[in-house]
Structures are given as C-alpha cells and as structure tokens.
N, C-alpha and C positions, 0 to 999 in steps of 0.2 A: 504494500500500500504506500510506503515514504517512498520504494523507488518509481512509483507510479508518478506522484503528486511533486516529487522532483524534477519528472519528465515531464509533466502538464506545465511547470511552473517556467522550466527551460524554455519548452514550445513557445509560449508565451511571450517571454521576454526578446524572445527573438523574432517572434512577429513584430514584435512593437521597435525592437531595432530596426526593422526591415521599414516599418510605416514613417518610422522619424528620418530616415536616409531615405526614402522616397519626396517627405516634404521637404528635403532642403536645395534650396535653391544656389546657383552658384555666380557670381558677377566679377568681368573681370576687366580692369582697370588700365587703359591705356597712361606710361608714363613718359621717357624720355632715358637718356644714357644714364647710365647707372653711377656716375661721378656728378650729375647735374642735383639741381632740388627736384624738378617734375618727379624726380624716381622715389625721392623721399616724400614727397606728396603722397602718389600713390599708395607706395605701400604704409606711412601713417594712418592712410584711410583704413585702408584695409586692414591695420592692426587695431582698429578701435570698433570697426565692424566685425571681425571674429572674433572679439573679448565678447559680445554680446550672440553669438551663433546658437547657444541653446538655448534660446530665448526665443530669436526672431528666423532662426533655420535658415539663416543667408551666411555665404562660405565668400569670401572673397579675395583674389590673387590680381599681384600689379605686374605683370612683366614689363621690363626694360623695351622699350621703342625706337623708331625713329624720332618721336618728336609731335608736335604741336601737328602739324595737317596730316600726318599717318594717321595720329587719334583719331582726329576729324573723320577720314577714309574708312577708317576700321567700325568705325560706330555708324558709321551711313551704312556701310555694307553687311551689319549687323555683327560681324567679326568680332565685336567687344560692344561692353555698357556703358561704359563712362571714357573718360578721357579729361587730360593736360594737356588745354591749348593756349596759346598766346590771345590777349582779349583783340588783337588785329585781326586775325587769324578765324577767330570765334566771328566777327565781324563779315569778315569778307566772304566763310563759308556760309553765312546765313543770308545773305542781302546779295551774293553772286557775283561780287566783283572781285578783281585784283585774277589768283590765279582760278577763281571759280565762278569766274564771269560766261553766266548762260551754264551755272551748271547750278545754280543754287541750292540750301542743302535746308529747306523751309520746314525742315521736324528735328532740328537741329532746338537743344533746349539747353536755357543755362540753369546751373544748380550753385554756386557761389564763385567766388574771387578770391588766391590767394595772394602772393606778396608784390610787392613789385618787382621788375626785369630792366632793368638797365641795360643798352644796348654795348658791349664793352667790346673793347679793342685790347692787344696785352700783345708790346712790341719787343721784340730783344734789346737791349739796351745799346748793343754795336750795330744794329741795323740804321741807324742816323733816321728811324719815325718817329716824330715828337708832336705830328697834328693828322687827322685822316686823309688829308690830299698827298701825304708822303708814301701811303701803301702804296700807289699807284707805281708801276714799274717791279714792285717786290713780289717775293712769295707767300702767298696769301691763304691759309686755309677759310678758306669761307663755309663749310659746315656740309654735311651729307646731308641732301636729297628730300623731301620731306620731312625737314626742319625747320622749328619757328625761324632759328636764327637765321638759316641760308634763306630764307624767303624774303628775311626782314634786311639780310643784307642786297638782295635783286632790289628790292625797294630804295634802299637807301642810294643803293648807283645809279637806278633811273632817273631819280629824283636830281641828282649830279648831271643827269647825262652821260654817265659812264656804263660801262661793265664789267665783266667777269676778263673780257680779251684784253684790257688795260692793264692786266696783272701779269707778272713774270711769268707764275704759275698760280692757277686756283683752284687747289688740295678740295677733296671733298669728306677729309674727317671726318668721324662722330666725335664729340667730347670727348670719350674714353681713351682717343688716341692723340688727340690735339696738343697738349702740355707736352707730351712726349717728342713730337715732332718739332714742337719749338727749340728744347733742350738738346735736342740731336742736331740743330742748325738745319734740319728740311725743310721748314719756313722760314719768315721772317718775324710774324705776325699770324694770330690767331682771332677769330670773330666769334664771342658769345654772349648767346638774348640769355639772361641768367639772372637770379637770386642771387643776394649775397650775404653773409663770405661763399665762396665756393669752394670744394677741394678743387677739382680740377684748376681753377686757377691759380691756388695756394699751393701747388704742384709745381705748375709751371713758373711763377715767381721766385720758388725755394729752390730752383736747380738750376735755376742760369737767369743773370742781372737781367730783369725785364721791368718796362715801364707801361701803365695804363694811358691810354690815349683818351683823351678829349674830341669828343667826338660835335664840332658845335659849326657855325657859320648861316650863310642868306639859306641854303637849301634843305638844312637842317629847321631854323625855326619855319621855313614854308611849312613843312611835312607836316611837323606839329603844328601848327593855325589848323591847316587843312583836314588835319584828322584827327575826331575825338577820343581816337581809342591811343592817340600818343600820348605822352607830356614830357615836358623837362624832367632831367633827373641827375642826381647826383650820388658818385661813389666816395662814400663817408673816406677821408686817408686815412693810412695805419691798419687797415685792414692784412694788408699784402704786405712781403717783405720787400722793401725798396721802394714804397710807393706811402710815402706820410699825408704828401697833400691829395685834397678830395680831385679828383677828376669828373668833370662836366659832360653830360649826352644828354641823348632821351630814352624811352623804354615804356615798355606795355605792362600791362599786369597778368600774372599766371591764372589762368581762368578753370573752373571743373563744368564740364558739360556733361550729354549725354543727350537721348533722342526722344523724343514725344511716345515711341514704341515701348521705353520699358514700360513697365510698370508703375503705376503713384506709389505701390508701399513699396517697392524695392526703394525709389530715389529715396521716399523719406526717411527708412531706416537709416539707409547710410548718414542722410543731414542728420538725424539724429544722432546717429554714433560721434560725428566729430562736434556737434555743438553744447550737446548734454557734456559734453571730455572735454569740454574747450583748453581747458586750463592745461591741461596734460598735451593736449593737437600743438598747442604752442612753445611746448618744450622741446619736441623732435626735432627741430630745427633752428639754429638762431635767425634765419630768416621771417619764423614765422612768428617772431620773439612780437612784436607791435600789431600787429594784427586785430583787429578791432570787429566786432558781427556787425556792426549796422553797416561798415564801407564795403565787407565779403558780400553780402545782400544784394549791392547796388555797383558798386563801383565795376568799371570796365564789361559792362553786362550789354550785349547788344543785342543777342538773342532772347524770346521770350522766357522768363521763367518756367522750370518744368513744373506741373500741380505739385509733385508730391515734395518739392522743395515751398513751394508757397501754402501747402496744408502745415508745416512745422513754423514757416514763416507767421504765421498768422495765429498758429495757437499761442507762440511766445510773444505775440502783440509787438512785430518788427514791421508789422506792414499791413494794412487794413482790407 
C-alpha cells in the first residue's frame, strides 16, 4: 500500500512538473557585442526577469548581437522579443526613413529608454587626430554591418559630404575586436555609439596612448537642430587613462523595444521585473548609475508605446 501511494504520489508530481514546463514561456532578448553596455542591458533584464520565473513562468536569455538594427530585423522577422536599439534607429525603423525608407516597421513598439550614447571617437595618440576632419585619409574602423554605431557613422559622413572611400581603410569590426586593432596599430582610430565608462574602450586607452576626439562643428550642430532623436553630449574627463578633460559630441539614447505581436503580459512582466528592482537595475552598470523612471518612460521614444508597458505605466500613476 506505501509503495503504491509512493507511486501515485510520484505520478503526480510529475505531471505537475510536466504542466509547469508546458506553461513556461520563453523571451529572448536582442543585445549588442559583449564588451559594449547593450549586452549588459540585456542580460540585466533578463537576470531580474528569471529571479521572478516561478512566479510568472517566463525564462528569458540575451544573446550577444550585431547591434541596434539587427535587433530591429530580428524582432520584425519574429527571430526575437525584444531588443537594444539606438532611439535614431528606433526612429527611423518606425516612420521608414534613413536606411528603412519604404520599408517601415509600423508594429515596431517602444517599452523604455536607457542611458545615454555619446557618439565617440578614440584616436592613437601618434596618429596626429586631435578633431574629426583628421580621420579622413586614416585607418578607420567604422563598426560591423548592422550596427547603431556604423549607421550612425554613414550619417555622420553624409551629413559632411563624405564617406567610407575618404578613408585609408574602413575596418568593419564589432567592438569585441576594435581596442585590439587599435593596440596592434591596424587602425588608427576606432568609432563607438556607446555608454559610459566602457570596457572596450578602457581596453583600448590602457594599452597604447590614445586620445578621445571631439566630435563638434556647422555639420554636427545641423544634425542635431534637424533631428530630435540627437542632442549635445558630453564625455565626463578622467574616465579613461590619458584623457582628464571632458570631450565634446553628440549621441542618442539606448532605447528597449519590441513588437505590437508579443504579448501585453509578457512586455509587462518584464517592465515589471526591472522597475519593481529598480534600485538593484541601476547597480549592474555604472552607466545606469543616474537613470531616472519618468525620462526611461518618455525620453528618446519615437515609437508608440507597447500596452503592456503603458498597463504598468499607469498602475504606478507615470502616465494617465
């Protein structure tokens, strides 16, 4: 009779294994090179949404990306949930202009905003580049393929009147390899849309005398008048080694999207997990050290809201 009611009780538990792995859902999380913050975005999310997984039966993983409009790509084509895009980016894919002009991406949903992105430059110190008209003629990594940053640098040359053929050579790194190229003298100069501090570029300053460039002039504030998803921006000095004073650009802000297709309760579990944690979401990062909920809400958001971020938005009285 016990080993009967052992065996009933087995059965049992094991169906109910089976019914709880049946309800759990899985979400997965477009980031960016795994030396950048996108990646620590990601998988922050994701560690504050699997702390609550026996609760709300959502599983969530961030893998490493190309970047800001792969997200984009990946989450139209259904390939992924969410995603880390630049708020330009999030812009242009949702209203169809720039490189998604006549393709637009109108289920494209924004769910918050994280830190700011500073457009940054980081020259060798023996390369004689001390303003942005001096890359010209050098070796230049301008960034791999389906990234914010290479996008934002196509932009930044049009806007010049320049391009990519201006350049000695124009490297199509991902971040992970970028610092390293510089150190080894295969470039001269490296381009990153990025948070700060950064490793990668705490990398690339700590192994061979480099300076941050100022990235400013008439074509520069054009950009920014013309576009509100720019602004002025400034990298604090003393960050970096060899580099004490602030250096002058512009920059976007790191945006979290996702698509009108998921789900309301999926998005808003997730907003839940990092906003309920907030205090904790801002220690993974010193980037996300200042970070404030009412600007994440609003700021750099070009896209519509997804419901299930404005169902969380509205029960904590952010937005009426």
């Amino acid at each position: 009779m016990i080993n009967l009611k052992i065996t009933a009780l087995a059965a049992t538990a094991a169906l109910c294994a089976q019914a709880a792995t049946a309800q759990e859902r899985f979400i997965t999380i477009g980031t960016g090179g795994q030396t950048g913050v996108y990646y620590v975005v990601g998988q922050s999310i994701c560690r504050l949404v699997n702390r609550g997984t026996s609760e709300h039966n959502l599983k969530c993983t961030a893998p490493s990306t190309g970047g800001s409009i792969a997200n984009i790509n990946a989450i139209k084509a259904g390939d992924m949930d969410m995603g880390v895009a630049q708020s330009d980016w999030q812009y242009h894919a949702y209203n169809g202009s720039s490189e998604y002009e006549g393709d637009a991406f109108q289920d494209l949903r924004a769910v918050f905003s994280v830190h700011g992105e500073p457009f940054t430059v980081v020259a060798r110190a023996d390369s004689d580049i001390t303003e942005f008209d001096d890359l010209f003629g050098k070796r230049v990594n301008v960034g791999n393929p389906g990234s914010g940053q290479r996008a934002t640098m196509d932009v930044v040359l049009n806007a010049m009147g320049r391009s990519t053929e201006d350049f000695a050579l124009a490297s199509e790194l991902k971040p992970a390899e970028q610092s390293a190229a510089l150190g080894d003298n295969k470039v001269d100069a490296i381009i990153y849309t990025v948070g700060h501090p950064n490793g990668s570029i705490q990398e690339a300053t700590s192994t061979v005398d480099a300076r941050l460039v100022d990235v400013t002039g008439d074509a520069i504030d054009t950009l920014v008048e013309d576009n509100p998803f720019y602004a002025k921006a400034t990298i604090p000095g003393g960050l970096y080694s060899g580099n004490d004073e602030a250096t002058e650009t512009f920059g976007v802000k790191a945006t979290f999207v996702t698509s009108a297709e998921v789900p309301d309760d999926v998005v808003y579990t997730v907003v839940k997990a990092v906003f309920d944690n907030f205090d904790r979401f801002k220690r993974l990062h010193p980037a996300f050290g200042e970070l404030a909920e009412e600007d994440m809400i609003s700021a750099g958001l070009s896209a519509p809201l997804h419901p299930g971020a404005e169902q969380y938005y509205r029960e904590r009285g952010w937005i009426e």
